[in-house]
FILUMVO-783533 format. One record per residue (C-alpha): residue number from 0; x, y, z; chain; residue in three letters. Coordinates in steps of 0.2 Angstrom, whole numbers, m for minus. Layout:
BEGIN
PT;pos;x;y;z;unit;code
PT;NUM;X;Y;Z;A;ALA
...
END
This chain:
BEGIN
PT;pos;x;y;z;unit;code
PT;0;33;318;291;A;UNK
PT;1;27;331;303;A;UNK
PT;2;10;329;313;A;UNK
PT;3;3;342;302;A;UNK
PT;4;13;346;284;A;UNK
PT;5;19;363;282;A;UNK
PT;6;15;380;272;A;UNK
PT;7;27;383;258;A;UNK
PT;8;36;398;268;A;UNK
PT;9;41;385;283;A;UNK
PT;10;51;375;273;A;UNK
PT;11;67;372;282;A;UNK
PT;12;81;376;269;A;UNK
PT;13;100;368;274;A;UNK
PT;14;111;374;261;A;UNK
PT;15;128;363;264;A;UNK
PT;16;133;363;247;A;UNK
PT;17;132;381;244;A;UNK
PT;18;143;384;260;A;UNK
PT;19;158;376;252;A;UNK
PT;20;162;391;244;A;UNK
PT;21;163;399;227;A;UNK
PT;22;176;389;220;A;UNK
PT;23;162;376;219;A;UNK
PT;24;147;385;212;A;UNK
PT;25;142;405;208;A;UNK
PT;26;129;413;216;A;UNK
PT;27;114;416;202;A;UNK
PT;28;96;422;206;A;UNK
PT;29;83;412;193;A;UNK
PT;30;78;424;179;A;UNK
PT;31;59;425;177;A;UNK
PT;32;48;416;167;A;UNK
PT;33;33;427;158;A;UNK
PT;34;14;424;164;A;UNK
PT;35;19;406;175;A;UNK
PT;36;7;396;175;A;UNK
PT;37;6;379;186;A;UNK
PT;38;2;365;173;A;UNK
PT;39;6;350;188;A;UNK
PT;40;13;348;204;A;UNK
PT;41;16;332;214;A;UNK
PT;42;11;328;230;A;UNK
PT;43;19;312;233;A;UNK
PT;44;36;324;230;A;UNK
PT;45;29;337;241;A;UNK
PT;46;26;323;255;A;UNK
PT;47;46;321;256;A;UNK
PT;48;45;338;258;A;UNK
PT;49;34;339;271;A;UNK
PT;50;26;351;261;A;UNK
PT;51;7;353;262;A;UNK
PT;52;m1;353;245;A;UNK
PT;53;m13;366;247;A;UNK
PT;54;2;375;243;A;UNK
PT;55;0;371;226;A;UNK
PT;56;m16;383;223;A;UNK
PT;57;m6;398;230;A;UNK
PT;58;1;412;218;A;UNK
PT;59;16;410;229;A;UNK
PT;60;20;392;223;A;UNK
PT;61;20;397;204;A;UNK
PT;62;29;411;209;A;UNK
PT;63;42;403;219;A;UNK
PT;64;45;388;206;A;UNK
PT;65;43;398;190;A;UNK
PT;66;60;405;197;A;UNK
PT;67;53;423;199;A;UNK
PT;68;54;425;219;A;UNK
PT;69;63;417;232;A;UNK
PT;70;58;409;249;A;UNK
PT;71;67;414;264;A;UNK
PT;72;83;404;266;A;UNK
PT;73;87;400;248;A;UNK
PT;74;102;401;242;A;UNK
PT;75;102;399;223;A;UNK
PT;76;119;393;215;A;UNK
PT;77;124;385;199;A;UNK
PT;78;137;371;202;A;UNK
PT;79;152;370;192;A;UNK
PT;80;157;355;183;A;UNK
PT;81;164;346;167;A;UNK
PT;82;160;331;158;A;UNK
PT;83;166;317;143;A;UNK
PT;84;154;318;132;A;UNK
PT;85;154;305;119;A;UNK
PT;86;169;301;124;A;UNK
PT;87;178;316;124;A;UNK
PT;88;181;328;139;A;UNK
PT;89;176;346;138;A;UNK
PT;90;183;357;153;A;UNK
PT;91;168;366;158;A;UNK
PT;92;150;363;158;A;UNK
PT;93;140;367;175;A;UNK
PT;94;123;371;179;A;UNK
PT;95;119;381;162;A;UNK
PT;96;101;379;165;A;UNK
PT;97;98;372;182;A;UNK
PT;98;99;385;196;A;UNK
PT;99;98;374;216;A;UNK
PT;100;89;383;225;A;UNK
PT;101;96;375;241;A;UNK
PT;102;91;357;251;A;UNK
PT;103;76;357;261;A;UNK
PT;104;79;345;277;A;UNK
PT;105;62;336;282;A;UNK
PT;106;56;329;300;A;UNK
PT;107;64;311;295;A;UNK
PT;108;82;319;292;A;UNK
PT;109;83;317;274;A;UNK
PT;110;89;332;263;A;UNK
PT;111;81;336;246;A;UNK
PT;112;90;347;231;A;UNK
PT;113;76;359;224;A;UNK
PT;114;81;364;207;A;UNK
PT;115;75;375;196;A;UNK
PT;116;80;369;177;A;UNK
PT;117;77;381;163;A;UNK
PT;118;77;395;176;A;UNK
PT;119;89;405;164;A;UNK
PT;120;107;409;161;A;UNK
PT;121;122;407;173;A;UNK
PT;122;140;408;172;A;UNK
PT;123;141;392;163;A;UNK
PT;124;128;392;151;A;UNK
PT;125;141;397;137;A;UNK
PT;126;130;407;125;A;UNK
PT;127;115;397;129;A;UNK
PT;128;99;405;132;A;UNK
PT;129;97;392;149;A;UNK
PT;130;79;388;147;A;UNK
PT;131;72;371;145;A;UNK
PT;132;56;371;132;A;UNK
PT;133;38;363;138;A;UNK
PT;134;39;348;126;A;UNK
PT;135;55;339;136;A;UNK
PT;136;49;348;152;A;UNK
PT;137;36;338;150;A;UNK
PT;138;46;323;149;A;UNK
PT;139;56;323;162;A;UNK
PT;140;43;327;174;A;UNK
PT;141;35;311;168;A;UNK
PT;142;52;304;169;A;UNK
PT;143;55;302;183;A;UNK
PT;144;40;296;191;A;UNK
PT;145;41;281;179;A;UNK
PT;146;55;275;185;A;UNK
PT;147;52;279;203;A;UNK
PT;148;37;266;204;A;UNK
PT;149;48;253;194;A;UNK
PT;150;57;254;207;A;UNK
PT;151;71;263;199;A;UNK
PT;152;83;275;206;A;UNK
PT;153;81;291;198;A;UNK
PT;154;79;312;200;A;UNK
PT;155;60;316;204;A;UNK
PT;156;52;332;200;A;UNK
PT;157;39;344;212;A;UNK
PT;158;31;355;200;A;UNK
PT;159;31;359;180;A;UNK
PT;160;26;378;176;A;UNK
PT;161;24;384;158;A;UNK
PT;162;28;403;154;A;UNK
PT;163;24;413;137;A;UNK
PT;164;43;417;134;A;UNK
PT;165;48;410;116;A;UNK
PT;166;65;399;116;A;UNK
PT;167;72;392;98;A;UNK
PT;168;77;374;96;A;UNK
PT;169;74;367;81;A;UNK
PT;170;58;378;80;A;UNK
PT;171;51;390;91;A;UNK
PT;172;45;385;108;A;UNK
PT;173;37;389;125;A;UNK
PT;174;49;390;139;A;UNK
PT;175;45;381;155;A;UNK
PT;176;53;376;171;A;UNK
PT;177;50;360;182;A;UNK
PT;178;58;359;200;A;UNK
PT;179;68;342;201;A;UNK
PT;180;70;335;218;A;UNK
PT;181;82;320;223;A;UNK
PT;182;95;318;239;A;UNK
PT;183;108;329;226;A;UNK
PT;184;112;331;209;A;UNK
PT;185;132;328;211;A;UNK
PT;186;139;321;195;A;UNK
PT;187;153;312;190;A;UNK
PT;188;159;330;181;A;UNK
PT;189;160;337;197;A;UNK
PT;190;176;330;202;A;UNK
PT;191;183;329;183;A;UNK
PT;192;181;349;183;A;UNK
PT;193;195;350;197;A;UNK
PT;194;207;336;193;A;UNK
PT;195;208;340;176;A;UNK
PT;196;211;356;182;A;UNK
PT;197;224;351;194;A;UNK
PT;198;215;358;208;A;UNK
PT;199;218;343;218;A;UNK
PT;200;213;351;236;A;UNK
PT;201;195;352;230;A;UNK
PT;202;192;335;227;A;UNK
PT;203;191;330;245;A;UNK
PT;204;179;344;252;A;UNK
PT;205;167;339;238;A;UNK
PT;206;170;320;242;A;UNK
PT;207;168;323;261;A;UNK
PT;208;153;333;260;A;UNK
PT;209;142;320;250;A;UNK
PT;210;151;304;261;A;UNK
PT;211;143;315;274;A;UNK
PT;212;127;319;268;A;UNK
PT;213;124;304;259;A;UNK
PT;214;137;289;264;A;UNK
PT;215;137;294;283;A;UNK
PT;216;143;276;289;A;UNK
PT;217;161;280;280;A;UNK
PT;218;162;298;290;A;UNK
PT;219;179;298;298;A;UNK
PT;220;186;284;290;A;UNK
PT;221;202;281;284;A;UNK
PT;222;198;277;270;A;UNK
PT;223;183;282;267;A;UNK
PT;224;185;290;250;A;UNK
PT;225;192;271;241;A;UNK
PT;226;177;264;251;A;UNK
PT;227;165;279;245;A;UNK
PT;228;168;275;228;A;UNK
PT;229;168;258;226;A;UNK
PT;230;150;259;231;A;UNK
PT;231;147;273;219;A;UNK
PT;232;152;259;205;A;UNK
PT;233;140;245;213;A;UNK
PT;234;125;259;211;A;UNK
PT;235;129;263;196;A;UNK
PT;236;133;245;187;A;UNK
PT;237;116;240;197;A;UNK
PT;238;106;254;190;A;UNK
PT;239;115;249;173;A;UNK
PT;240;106;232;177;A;UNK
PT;241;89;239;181;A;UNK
PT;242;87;250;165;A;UNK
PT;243;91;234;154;A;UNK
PT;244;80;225;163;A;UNK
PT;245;66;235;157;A;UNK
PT;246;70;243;144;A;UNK
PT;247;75;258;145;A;UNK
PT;248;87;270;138;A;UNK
PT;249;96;285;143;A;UNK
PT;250;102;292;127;A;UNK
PT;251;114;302;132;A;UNK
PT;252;125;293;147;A;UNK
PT;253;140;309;145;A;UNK
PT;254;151;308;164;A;UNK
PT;255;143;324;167;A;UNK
PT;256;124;315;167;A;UNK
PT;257;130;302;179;A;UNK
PT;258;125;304;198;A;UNK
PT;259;136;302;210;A;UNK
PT;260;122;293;221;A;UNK
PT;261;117;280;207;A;UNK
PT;262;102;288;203;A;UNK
PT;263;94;289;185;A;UNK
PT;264;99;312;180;A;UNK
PT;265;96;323;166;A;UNK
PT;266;80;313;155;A;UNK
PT;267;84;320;137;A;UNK
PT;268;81;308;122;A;UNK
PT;269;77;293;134;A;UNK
PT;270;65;280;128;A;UNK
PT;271;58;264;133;A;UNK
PT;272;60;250;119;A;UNK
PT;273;44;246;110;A;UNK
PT;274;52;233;97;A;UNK
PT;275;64;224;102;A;UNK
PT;276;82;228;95;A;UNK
PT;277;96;223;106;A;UNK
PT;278;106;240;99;A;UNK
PT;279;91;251;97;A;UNK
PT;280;97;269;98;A;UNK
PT;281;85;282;106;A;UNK
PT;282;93;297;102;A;UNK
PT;283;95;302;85;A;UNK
PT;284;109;314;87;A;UNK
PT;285;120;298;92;A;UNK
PT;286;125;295;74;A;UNK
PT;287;140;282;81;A;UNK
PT;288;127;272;94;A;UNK
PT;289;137;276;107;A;UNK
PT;290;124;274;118;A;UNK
PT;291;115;261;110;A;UNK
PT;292;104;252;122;A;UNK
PT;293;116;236;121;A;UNK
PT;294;132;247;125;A;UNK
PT;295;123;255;141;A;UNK
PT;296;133;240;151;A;UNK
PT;297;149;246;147;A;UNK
PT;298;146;263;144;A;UNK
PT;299;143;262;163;A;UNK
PT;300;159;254;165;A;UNK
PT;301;168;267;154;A;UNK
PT;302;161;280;166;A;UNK
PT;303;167;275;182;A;UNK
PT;304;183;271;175;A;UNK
PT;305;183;291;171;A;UNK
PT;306;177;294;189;A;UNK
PT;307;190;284;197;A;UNK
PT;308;204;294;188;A;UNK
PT;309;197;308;194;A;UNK
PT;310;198;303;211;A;UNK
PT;311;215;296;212;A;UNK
PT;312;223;310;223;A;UNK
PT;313;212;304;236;A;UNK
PT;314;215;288;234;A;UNK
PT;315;235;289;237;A;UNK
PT;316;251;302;238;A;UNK
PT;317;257;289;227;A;UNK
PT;318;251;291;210;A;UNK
PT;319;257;273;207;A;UNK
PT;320;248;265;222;A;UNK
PT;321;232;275;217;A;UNK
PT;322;230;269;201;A;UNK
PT;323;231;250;211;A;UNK
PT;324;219;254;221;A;UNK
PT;325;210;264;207;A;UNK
PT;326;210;247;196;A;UNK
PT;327;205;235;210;A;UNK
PT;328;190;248;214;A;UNK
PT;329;184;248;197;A;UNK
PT;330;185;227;196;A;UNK
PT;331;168;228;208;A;UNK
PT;332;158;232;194;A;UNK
PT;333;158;217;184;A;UNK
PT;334;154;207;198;A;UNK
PT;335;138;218;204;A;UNK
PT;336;131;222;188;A;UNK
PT;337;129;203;181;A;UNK
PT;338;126;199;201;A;UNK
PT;339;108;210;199;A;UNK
PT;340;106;208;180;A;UNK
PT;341;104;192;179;A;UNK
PT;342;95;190;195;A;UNK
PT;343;84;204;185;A;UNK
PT;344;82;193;170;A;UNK
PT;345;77;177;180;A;UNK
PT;346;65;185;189;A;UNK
PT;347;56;191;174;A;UNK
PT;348;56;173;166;A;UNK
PT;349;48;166;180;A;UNK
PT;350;62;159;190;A;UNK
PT;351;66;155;209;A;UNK
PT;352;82;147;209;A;UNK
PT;353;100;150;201;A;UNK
PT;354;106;138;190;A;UNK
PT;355;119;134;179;A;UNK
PT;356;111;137;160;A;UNK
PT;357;101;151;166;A;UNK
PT;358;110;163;156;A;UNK
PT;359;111;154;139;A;UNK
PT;360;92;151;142;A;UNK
PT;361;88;170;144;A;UNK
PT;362;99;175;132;A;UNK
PT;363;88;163;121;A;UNK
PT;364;73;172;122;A;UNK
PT;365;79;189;120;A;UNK
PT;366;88;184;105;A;UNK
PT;367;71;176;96;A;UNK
PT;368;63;194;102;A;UNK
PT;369;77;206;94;A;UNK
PT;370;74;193;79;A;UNK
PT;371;56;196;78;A;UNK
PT;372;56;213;83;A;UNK
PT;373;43;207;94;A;UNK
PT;374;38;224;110;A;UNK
PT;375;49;222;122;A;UNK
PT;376;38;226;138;A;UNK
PT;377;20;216;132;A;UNK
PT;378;33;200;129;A;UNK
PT;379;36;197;145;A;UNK
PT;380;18;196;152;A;UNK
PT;381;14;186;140;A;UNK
PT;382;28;175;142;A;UNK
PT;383;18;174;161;A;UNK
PT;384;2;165;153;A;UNK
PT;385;12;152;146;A;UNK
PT;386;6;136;155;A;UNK
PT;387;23;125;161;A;UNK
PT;388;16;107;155;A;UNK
PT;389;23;102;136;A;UNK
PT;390;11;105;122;A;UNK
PT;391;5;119;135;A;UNK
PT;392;m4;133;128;A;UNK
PT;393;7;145;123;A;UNK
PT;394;m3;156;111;A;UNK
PT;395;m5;173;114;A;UNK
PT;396;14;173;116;A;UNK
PT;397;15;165;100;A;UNK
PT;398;1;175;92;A;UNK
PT;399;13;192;95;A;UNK
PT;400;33;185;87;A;UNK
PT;401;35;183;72;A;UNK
PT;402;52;171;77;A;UNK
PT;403;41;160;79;A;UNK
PT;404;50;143;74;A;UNK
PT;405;65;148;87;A;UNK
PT;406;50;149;100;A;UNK
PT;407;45;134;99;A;UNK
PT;408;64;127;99;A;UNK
PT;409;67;137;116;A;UNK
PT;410;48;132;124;A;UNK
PT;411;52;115;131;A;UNK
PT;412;69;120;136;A;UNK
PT;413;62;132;146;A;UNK
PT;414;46;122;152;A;UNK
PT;415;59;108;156;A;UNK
PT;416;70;122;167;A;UNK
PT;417;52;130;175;A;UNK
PT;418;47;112;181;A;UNK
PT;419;64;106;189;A;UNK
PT;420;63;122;200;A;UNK
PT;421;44;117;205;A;UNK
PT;422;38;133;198;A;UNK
PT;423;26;123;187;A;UNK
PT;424;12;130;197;A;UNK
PT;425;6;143;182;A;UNK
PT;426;m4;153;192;A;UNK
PT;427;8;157;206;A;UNK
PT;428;23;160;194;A;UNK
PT;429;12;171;182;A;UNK
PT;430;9;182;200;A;UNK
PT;431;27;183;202;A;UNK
PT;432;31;188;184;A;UNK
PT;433;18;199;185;A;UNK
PT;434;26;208;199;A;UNK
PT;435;42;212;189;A;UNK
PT;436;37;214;172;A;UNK
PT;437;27;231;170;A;UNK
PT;438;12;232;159;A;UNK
PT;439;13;250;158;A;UNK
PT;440;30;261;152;A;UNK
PT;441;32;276;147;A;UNK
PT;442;33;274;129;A;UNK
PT;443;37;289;119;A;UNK
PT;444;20;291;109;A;UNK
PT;445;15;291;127;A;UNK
PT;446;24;306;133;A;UNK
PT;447;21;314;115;A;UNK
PT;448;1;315;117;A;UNK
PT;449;4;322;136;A;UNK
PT;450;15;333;127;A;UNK
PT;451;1;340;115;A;UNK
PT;452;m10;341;127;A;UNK
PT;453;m1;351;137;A;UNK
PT;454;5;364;122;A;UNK
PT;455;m14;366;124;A;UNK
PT;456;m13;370;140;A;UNK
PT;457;m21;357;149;A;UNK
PT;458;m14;344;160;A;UNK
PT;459;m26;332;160;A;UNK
PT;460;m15;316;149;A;UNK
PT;461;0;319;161;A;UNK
PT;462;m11;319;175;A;UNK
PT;463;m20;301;166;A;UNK
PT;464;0;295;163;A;UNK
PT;465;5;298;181;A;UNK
PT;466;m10;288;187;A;UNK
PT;467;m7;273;176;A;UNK
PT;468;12;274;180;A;UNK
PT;469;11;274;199;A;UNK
PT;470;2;257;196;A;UNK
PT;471;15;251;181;A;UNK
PT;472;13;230;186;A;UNK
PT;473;m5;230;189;A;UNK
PT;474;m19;227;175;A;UNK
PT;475;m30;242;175;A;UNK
PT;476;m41;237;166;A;UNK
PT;477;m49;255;162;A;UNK
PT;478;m33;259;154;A;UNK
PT;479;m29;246;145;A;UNK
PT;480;m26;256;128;A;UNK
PT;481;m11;263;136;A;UNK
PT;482;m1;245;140;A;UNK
PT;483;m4;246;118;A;UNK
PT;484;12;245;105;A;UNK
PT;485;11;262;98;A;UNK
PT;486;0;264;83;A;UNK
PT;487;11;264;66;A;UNK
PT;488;8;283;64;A;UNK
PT;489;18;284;82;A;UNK
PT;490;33;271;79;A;UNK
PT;491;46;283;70;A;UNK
PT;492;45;298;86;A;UNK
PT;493;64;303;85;A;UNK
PT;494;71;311;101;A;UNK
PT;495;87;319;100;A;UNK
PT;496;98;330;114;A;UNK
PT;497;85;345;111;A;UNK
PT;498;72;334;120;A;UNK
END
């Protein structure tokens, strides 16, 4: 970061994307948004800006991210792309709400994507009125800081501005806008778009521009493009593991919302589990469960598989050899996705070492949980306070399942596995489950009171949510309330692909 942070207007913009040409996006300026006013902004984004925050209380900022003026050096574009979704490809999508407004280089050398979504139409909005409503503006700006302090890759977001212009969903709704930041918001539907579309000779401009911005040790290799994806598929069976591991679910994991950098894009009817169901479905317009929570794994798989088709021309002149390639590329994610997972699930039983039976063991207790419907998140710290000797107390865990007879089958099993490692000291093992298993997720009755609040006009619970979450593994004592299962008035909220 530079010694002193800069004023809004000395942003350096670096538009490399937008200098590949038309046939990759179309130039649209953001439409405006009616009285903007600033409900948030975030100054741990701005930092990767470089941006100083006093920026924040200038008329030029809500201006600027409301989508109704532009800084010098932006050059606003809606990329083009397609997308399976649900399973089934549809040629065209693109940026129908999002506008980039170009990537902002900082001291450090790292290039950020500002974009504007629910900034109005573009080319590929297909009769869509392009604006994003407050209620899921809200919850992807909460989102995705989240999953950014659980360490989770994901899209982050610099500012959330509420306007007066009406916008139907189910109902009517205030529009608003958030600015989402992160390295680039490439999908997976980016190169679909032109090899479904047998313009093969785009393909490798778009993979050689993000291998140079963001895989810069393959630049000028050979083979470069085999090796460029086969790290795509690592991130993304990895990021597969890390949303299991806590939880969380997508909802709606079409090719056209997977990042091309492995990063967590485009929060709709996400949701973190509160009682445990092994195929919980978050968003209700998923009749079939594709998406289930259960089927993220594969669906993950399924994806890649789709992006490696995509890719073959640039795999081989011979469509033959490139499907080899393309077949041995795609064996990698097996390996890296059980690789982290179950080095996930160890950690968050309490475990050092790797050893044969871990997985049935594991696969024990999140059996007896999806049996008892027991929440998911407060199961796991509780699991921490149970002491390692036998006959050990055990009972705040055992207070909280209602499978409770399978508990006590699984118990010494587990005491048994926890002592033969030498994690028996309860203490220093509790530290270490701690420090894996949040007490604080964003659960979606959560989200839903920041939401109301903010329909109010005040920021004042996302502001209280964005605290809590930038601390999610440590106690808080002072907000304890918010580590709660949701209240039984709160356990039926239904998300769907209009949230």
């Amino acid at each position: 970061m530079p010694d002193v942070p800069l004023p809004l207007t000395e942003l350096a913009f670096d538009n490399r994307l937008a200098a590949l040409g038309g046939g990759y996006a179309a130039q649209v300026r953001p439409a405006p948004l009616s009285r903007p006013r600033l409900l948030h902004a975030n100054a741990d984004v701005a930092a990767l800006l470089d941006l100083d925050p006093a920026a924040f209380a200038t008329a030029t900022f809500t201006e600027v991210f409301a989508g109704n003026a532009l800084l010098p050096g932006m050059a606003p574009i809606a990329t083009l792309y397609a997308g399976h979704q649900f399973g089934t490809y549809v040629p065209q999508l693109g940026d129908g709400r999002a506008i980039l407004l170009g990537q902002v280089r900082n001291a450090r050398g790292e290039s950020w994507d500002l974009q504007l979504k629910g900034a109005g139409q573009t080319p590929f909005s297909r009769f869509a009125d392009g604006r994003a409503v407050l209620r899921s503006s809200v919850r992807e700006y909460l989102a995705g800081e989240a999953l950014h302090h659980l360490g989770i890759p994901t899209t982050r977001a610099l500012s959330l501005v509420a306007g007066d212009d009406p916008v139907r969903r189910e109902t009517i709704e205030r529009a608003a806008v958030i600015c989402r930041v992160a390295p680039s918001h490439i999908r997976f539907g980016h190169f679909e778009v032109f090899y479904y579309r047998d313009q093969h000779q785009r393909l490798a401009p778009l993979a050689d521009h993000v291998i140079d911005e963001h895989f810069p040790h393959l630049r000028g290799a050979a083979d470069r493009h085999a090796r460029w994806l086969g790290e795509v598929i690592e991130r993304t069976a990895r990021l597969m593991a890390q949303w299991q591991s806590v939880g969380f679910c997508h909802g709606v994991m079409n090719t056209d919302n997977m990042s091309i950098l492995g990063l967590t894009l485009d929060y709709g009817p996400y949701g973190f589990i509160d009682a445990f169901d092994a195929h919980h479905i978050c968003n209700h317009s998923d009749d079939g469960g594709r998406y289930a929570y259960d089927r993220q794994p594969g669906i993950g798989l399924w994806n890649c598989s789709r992006l490696l088709q995509a890719t073959l021309p640039l795999l081989h002149e011979d469509e033959n050899e490139a499907v080899k390639i393309a077949e041995h590329l795609l064996e990698r994610y097996g390996p890296a996705y059980s690789e982290r997972v179950t080095a996930l699930w160890r950690a968050k039983i309490g475990l050092r070492e790797a050893r044969e039976g871990d997985a049935e063991l594991i696969n024990r207790f999140l059996t007896l949980l999806h049996r008892g419907r027991a929440d998911f998140t407060r199961s796991f710290r509780l699991l921490a306070q149970v002491a390692s000797a036998d006959g050990g107390d055990a009972r705040a865990l055992r207070d909280r399942l209602l499978a409770v007879e399978a508990l006590d089958a699984w118990l010494p099993d587990y005491r048994a596995r926890l002592r033969a490692e030498g994690s028996d000291d309860d203490a220093a093992r509790a530290a270490r489950m701690n420090a894996v298993n949040p007490k604080y997720v964003l659960r979606n009755h959560l989200a839903q009171r920041a939401i109301e609040d903010a329909e109010r006009g005040s920021a004042g619970q996302i502001e209280r949510l964005l605290t809590i979450l930038r601390r999610p593994y440590d106690e808080q004592p002072e907000h304890e309330a918010y580590a709660d299962e949701p209240p039984p008035e709160a356990r039926h909220i239904e998300v769907s692909c209009s949230s």
